[in-house]
VOZAVO-684310 format. One record per residue (C-alpha): residue number from 1; residue in one letter; x, z, y. Coordinates in steps of 0.1 Angstrom, whole numbers, plus 2048, in hexadecimal, padded with zeros to 3 digits. Example, Ala and Ser with C-alpha at 12.3 -4.5 7.8 and 13.67 -1.06 7.14 Angstrom:
<rs>
+-----+--------+-----+-----+-----+
: num : residu :  xx :  zz :  yy :
+-----+--------+-----+-----+-----+
:   1 :      a : 87B : 84E : 7D3 :
:   2 :      s : 889 : 847 : 7F5 :
+-----+--------+-----+-----+-----+
</rs>
This chain:
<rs>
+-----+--------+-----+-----+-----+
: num : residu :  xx :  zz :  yy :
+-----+--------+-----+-----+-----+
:   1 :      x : 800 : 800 : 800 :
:   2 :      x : 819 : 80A : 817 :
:   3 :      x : 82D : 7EA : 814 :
:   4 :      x : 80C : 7D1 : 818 :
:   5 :      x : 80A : 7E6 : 83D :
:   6 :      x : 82F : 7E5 : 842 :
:   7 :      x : 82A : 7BD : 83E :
:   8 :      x : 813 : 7B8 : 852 :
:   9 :      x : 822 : 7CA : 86D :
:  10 :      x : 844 : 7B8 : 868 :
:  11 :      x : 832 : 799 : 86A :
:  12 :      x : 81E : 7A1 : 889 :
:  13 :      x : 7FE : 799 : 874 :
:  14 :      x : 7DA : 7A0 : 87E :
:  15 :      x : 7D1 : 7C3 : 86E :
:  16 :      x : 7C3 : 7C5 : 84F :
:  17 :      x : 7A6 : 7DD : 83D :
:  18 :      x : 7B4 : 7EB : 822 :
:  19 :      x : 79F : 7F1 : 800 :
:  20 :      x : 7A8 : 80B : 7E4 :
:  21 :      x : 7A0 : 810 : 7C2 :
:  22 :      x : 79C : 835 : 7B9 :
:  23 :      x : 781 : 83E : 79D :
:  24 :      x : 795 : 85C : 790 :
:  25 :      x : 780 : 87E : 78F :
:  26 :      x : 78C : 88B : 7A8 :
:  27 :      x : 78F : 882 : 7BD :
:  28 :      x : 771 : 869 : 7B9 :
:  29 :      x : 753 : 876 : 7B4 :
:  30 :      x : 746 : 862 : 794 :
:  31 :      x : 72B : 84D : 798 :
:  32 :      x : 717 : 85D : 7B0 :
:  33 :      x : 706 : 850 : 7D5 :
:  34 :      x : 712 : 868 : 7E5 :
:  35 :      x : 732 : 85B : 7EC :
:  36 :      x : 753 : 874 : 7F3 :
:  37 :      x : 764 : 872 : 812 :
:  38 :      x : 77A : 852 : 817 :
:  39 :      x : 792 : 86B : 821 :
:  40 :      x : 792 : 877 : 801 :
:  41 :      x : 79E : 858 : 7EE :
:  42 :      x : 7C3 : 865 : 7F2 :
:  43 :      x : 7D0 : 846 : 803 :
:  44 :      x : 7D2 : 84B : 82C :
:  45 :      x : 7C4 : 832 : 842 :
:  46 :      x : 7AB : 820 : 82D :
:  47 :      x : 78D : 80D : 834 :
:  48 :      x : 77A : 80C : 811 :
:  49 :      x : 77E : 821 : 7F3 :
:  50 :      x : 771 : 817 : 7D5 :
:  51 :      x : 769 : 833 : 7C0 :
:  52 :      x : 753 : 82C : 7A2 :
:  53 :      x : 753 : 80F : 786 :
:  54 :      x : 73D : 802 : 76C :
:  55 :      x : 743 : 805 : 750 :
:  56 :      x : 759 : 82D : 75B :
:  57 :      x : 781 : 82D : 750 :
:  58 :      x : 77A : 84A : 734 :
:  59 :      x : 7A0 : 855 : 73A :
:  60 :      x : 79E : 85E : 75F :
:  61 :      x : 775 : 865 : 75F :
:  62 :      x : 76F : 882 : 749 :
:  63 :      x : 769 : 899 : 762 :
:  64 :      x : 750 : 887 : 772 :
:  65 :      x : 740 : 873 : 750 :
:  66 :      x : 71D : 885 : 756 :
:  67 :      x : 719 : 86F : 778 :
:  68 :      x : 719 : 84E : 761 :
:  69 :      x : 702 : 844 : 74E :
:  70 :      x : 707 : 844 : 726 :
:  71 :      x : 711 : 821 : 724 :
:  72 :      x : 72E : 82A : 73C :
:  73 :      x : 723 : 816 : 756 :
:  74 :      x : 713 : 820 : 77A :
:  75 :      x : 6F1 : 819 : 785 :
:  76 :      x : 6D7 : 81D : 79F :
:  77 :      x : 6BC : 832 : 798 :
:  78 :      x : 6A7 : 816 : 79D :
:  79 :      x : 6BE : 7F8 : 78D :
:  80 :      x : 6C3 : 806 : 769 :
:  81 :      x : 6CE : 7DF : 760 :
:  82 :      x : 6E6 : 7DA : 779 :
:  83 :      x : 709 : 7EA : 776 :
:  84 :      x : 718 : 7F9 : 796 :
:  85 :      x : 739 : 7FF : 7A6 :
:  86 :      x : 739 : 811 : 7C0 :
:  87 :      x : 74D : 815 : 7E4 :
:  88 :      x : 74E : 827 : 803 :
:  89 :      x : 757 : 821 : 825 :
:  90 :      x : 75A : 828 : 847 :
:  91 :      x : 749 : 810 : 857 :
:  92 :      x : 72D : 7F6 : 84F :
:  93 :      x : 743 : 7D7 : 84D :
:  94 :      x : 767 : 7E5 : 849 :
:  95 :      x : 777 : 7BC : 846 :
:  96 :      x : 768 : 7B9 : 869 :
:  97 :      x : 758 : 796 : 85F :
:  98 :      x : 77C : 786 : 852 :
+-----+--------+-----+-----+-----+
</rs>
C-alpha cells in the first residue's frame, strides 16, 4: 500500500482512492450491516473497506461464523438467493466519478 502512494506521489499523479480487503474477525465484523468503522480496517488513510465475503474464508472467520449464513455466504435479510460482499466507506462515491 504504501508503495502504490509513494508512486503516485513520485510521479506527481492525480490521487487515488484506495480500496482494502479485510474480512478477518476482527477486525471485521462478519457479515453483518452494520458495518465497523473504516478506521478500523487497520490500513490508515482509506476510502473503502471491504469487510465481508461470500462464501466467508473459514480460516480467518471463525469468530464471527454466526453472522453468515450456513452455506457460508452473506445475504440480505430480504435477498436469501443472492450472495453478498460487503464494504464500507466514508463517503457515498469514494472514486469520485473516475
Amino acid at each position: 500500500m504504501q508503495n502504490i502512494r509513494g508512486q503516485v506521489a513520485a510521479q506527481h499523479l492525480h490521487q487515488i482512492a484506495m480500496w482494502v480487503y479485510q474480512d478477518a474477525c476482527p477486525p471485521a465484523n462478519g457479515c453483518s450491516l452494520q458495518p465497523p468503522p473504516l478506521d478500523s480496517s487497520g490500513t490508515p488513510d482509506i476510502a473503502v473497506w471491504q469487510y465481508a465475503q461470500s462464501p466467508r474464508r473459514k480460516e480467518i472467520t471463525a469468530s464471527c461464523s454466526k453472522t453468515y449464513a450456513t452455506d457460508g455466504n452473506c445475504y440480505a435479510p430480504d435477498l436469501p438467493n443472492f450472495p453478498l460482499d460487503l464494504s464500507v466507506s466514508g463517503s457515498a462515491d469514494p472514486s469520485h466519478g473516475r
